[in-house]
N, CA, C and O of each residue as an XYZ file, in Angstrom:
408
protein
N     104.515    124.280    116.400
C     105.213    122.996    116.332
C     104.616    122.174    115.194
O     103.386    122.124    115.174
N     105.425    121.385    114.044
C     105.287    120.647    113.277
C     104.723    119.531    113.575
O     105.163    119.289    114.698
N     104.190    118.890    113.351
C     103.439    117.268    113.511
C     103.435    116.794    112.312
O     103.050    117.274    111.246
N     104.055    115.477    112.682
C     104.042    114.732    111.019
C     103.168    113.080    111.561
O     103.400    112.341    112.518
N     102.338    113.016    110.669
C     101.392    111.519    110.892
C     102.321    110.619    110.530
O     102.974    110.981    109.551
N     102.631    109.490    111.013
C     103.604    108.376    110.078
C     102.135    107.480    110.207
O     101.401    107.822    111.134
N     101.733    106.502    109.441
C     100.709    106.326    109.036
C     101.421    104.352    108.679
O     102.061    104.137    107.650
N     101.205    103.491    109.448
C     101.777    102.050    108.990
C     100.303    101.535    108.733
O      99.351    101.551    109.513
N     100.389    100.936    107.034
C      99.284    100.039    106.888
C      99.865     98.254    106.456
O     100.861     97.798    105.896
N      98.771     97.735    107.000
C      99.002     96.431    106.526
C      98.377     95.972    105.573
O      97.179     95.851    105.829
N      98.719     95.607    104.404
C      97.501     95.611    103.223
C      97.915     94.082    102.837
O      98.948     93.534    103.222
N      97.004     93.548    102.078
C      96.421     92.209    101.739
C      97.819     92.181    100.714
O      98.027     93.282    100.204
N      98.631     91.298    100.398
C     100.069     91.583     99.915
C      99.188     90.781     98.775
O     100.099     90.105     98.297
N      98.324     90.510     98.223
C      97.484     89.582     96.464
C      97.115     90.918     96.321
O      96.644     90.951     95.184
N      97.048     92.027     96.787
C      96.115     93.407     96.511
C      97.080     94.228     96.428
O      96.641     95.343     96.146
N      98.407     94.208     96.560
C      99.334     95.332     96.349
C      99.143     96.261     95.293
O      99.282     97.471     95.466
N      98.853     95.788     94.291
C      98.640     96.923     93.093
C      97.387     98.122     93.126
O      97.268     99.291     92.757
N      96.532     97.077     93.807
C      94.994     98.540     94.275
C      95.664     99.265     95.638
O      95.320    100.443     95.738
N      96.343     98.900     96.451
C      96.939    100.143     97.268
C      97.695    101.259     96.230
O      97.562    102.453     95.964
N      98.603    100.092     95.790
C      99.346    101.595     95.153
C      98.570    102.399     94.165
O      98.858    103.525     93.759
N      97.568    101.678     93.843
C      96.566    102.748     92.954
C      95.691    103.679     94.106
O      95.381    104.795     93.689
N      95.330    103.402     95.277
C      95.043    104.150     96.105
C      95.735    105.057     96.845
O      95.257    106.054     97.387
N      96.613    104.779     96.856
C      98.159    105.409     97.604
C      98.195    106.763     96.466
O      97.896    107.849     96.965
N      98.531    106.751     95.027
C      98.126    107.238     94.198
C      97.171    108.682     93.743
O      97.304    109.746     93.140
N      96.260    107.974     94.407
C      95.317    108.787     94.278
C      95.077    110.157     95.147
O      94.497    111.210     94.884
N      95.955    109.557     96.584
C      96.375    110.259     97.445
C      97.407    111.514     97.730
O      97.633    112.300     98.650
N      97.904    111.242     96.402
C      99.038    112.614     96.308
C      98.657    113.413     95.674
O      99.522    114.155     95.209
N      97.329    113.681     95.337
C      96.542    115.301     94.705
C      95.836    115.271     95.579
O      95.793    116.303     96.249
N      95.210    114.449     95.879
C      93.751    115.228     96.859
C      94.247    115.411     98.896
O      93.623    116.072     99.726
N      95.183    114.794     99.068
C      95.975    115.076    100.752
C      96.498    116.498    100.425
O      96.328    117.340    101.307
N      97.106    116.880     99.289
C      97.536    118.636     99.098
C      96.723    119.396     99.060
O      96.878    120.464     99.651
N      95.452    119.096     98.285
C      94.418    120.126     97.820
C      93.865    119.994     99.486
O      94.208    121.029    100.058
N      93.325    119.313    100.182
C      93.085    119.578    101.871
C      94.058    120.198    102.665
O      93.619    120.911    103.567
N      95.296    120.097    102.547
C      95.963    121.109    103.602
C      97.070    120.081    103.768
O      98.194    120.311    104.214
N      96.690    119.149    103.432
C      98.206    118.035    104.435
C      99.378    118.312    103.721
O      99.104    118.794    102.622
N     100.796    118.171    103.962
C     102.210    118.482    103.355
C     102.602    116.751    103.041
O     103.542    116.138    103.549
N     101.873    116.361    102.338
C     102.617    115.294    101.843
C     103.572    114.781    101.683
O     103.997    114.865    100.531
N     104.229    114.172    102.455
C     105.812    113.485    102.246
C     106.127    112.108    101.600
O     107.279    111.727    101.392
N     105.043    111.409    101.306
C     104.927    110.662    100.573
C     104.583    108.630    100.949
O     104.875    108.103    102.023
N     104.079    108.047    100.016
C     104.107    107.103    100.098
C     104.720    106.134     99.632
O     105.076    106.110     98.454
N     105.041    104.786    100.806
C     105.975    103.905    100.096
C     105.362    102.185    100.504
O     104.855    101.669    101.500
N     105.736    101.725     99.158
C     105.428    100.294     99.085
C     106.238     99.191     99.655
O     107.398     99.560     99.834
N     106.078     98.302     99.905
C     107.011     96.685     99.754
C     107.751     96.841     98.579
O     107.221     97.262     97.551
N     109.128     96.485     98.656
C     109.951     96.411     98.014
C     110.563     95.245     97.743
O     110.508     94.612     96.688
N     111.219     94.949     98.851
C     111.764     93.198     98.984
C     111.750     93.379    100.781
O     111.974     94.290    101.578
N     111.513     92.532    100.820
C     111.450     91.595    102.994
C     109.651     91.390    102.345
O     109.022     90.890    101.412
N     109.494     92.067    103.429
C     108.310     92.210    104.469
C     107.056     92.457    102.778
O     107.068     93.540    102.193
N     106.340     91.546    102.397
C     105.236     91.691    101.364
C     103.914     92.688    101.425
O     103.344     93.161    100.442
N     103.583     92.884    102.747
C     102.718     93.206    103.330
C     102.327     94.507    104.694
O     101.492     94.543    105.598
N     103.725     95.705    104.100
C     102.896     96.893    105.545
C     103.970     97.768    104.515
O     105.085     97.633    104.013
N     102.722     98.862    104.562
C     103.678    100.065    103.549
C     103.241    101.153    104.581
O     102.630    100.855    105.607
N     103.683    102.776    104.160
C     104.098    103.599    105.237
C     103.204    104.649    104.236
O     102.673    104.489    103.137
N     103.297    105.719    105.104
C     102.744    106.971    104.806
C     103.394    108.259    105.555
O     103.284    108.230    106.781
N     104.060    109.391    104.993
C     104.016    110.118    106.014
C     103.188    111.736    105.647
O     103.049    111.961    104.445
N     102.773    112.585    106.419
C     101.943    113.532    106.245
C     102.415    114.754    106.857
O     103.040    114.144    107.725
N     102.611    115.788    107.097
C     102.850    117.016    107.597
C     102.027    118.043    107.851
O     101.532    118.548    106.844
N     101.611    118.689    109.281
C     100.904    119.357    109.503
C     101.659    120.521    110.118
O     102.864    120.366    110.316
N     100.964    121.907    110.507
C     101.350    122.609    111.523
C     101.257    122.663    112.484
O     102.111    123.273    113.129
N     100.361    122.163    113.002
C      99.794    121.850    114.174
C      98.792    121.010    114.070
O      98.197    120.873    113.001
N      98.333    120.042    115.643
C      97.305    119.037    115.630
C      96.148    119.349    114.898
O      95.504    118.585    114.178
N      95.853    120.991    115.234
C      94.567    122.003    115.139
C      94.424    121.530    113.424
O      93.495    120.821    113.035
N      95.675    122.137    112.371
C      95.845    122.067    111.174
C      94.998    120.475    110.732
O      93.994    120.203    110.074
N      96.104    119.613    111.550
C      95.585    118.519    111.292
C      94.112    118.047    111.341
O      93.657    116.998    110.885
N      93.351    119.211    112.100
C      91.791    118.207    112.414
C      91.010    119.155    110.874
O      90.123    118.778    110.107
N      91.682    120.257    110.901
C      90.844    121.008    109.619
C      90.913    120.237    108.593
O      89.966    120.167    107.810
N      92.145    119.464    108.408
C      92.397    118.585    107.130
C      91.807    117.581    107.344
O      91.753    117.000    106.261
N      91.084    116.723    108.448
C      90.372    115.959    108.477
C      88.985    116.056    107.765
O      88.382    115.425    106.897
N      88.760    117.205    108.590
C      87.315    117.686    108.144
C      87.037    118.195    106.580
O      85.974    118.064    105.972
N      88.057    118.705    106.168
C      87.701    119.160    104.584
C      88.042    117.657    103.917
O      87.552    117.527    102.795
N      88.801    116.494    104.414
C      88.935    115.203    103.849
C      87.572    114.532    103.521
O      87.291    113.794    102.576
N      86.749    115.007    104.608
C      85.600    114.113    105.212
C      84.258    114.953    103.803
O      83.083    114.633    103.626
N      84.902    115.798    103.231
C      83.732    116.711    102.326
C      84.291    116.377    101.181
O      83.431    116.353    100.301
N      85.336    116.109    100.795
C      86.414    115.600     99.525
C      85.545    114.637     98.691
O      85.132    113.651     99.301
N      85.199    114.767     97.387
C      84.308    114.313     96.790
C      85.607    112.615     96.367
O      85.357    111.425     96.555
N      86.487    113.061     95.969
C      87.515    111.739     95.355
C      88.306    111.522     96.296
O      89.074    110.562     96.227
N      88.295    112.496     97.560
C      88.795    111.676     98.964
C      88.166    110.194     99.575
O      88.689    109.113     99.845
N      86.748    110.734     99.647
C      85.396    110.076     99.962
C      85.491    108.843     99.103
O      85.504    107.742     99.651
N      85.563    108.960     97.707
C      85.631    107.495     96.813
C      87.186    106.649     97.261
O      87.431    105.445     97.339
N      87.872    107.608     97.450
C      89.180    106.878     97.473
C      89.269    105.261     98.915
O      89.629    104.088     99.020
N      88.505    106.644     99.866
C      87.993    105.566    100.907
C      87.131    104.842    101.130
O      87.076    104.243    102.204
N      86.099    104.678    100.045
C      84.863    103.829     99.372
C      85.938    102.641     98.768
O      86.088    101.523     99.261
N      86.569    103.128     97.694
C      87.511    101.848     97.151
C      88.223    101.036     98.308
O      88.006     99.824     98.305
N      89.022    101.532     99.267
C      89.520    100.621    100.123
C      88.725     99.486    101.050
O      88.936     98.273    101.090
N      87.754    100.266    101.776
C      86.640     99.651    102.387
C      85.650     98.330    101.106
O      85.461     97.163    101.449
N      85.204     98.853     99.809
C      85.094     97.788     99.116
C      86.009     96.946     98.675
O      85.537     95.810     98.638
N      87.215     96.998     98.290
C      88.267     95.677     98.306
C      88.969     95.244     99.330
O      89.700     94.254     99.339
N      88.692     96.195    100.455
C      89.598     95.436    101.706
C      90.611     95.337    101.475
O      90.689     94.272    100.862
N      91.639     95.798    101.559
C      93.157     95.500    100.699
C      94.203     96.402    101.719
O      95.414     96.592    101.614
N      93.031     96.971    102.953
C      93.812     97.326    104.080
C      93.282     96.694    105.051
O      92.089     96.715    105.354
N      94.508     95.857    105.806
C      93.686     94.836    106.517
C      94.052     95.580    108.192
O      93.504     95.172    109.216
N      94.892     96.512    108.169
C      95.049     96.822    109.586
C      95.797     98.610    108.955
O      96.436     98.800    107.920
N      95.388     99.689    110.067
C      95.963    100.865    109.940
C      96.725    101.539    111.243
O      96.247    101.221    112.332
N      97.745    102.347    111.250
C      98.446    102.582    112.406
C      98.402    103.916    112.152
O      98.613    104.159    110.963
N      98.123    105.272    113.122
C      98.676    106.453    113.164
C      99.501    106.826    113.973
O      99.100    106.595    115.113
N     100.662    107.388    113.940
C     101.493    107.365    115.161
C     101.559    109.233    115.000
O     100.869    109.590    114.045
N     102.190    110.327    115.684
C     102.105    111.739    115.596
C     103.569    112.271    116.386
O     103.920    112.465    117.549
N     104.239    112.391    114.896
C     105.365    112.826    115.717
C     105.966    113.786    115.547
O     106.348    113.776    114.377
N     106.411    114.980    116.240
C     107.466    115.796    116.159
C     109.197    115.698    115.929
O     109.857    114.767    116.391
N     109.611    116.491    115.372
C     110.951    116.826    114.703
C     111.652    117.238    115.739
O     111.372    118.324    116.248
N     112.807    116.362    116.298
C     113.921    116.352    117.196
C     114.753    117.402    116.904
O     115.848    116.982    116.529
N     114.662    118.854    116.927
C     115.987    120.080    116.677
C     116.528    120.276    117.425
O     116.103    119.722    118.438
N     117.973    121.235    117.671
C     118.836    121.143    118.322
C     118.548    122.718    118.847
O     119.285    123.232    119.688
């Protein structure tokens, strides 16, 4: 069974541009770990402040290996050094959902 992370962040909407440079940074190094990247998306017009993420695994199992090789990721590791030093994510959501087939 497929599992896809939908991932809601709330980021500091004066800091939008260092997410999307972090967001960024995130679409080589989430592939090179294992995750199926589906991509990230910003504020557009409404809402200034909560952008999305979604991720693809094979299973939960898949998912914890990709944790763990995240957690050894030399520009994973900085990527999440940069957020934690500018704060520019002020709240994170993981939700885990499966694909409704017929």
């Amino acid at each position: 069974m497929n599992v896809t992370v939908f991932i809601r962040y709330q980021i500091d909407p004066f800091k939008r541009g260092m997410f999307e440079q972090y967001s960024r940074r995130w679409l080589s190094i989430i592939p090179r770990c294992g995750g199926d990247l589906i991509g990230y998306w910003m504020p557009h017009e409404g809402t200034n402040n909560i952008a999305f993420a979604l991720i693809s695994f094979a299973s939960l199992a898949t998912y914890e290996e990709y944790r763990a090789r995240l957690r050894t990721d030399k520009e994973g590791m900085e990527n999440f050094g940069l957020a934690e030093e500018h704060k520019f994510i002020l709240a994170e959501e993981r939700t885990f959902l499966r694909q409704v087939k017929a």
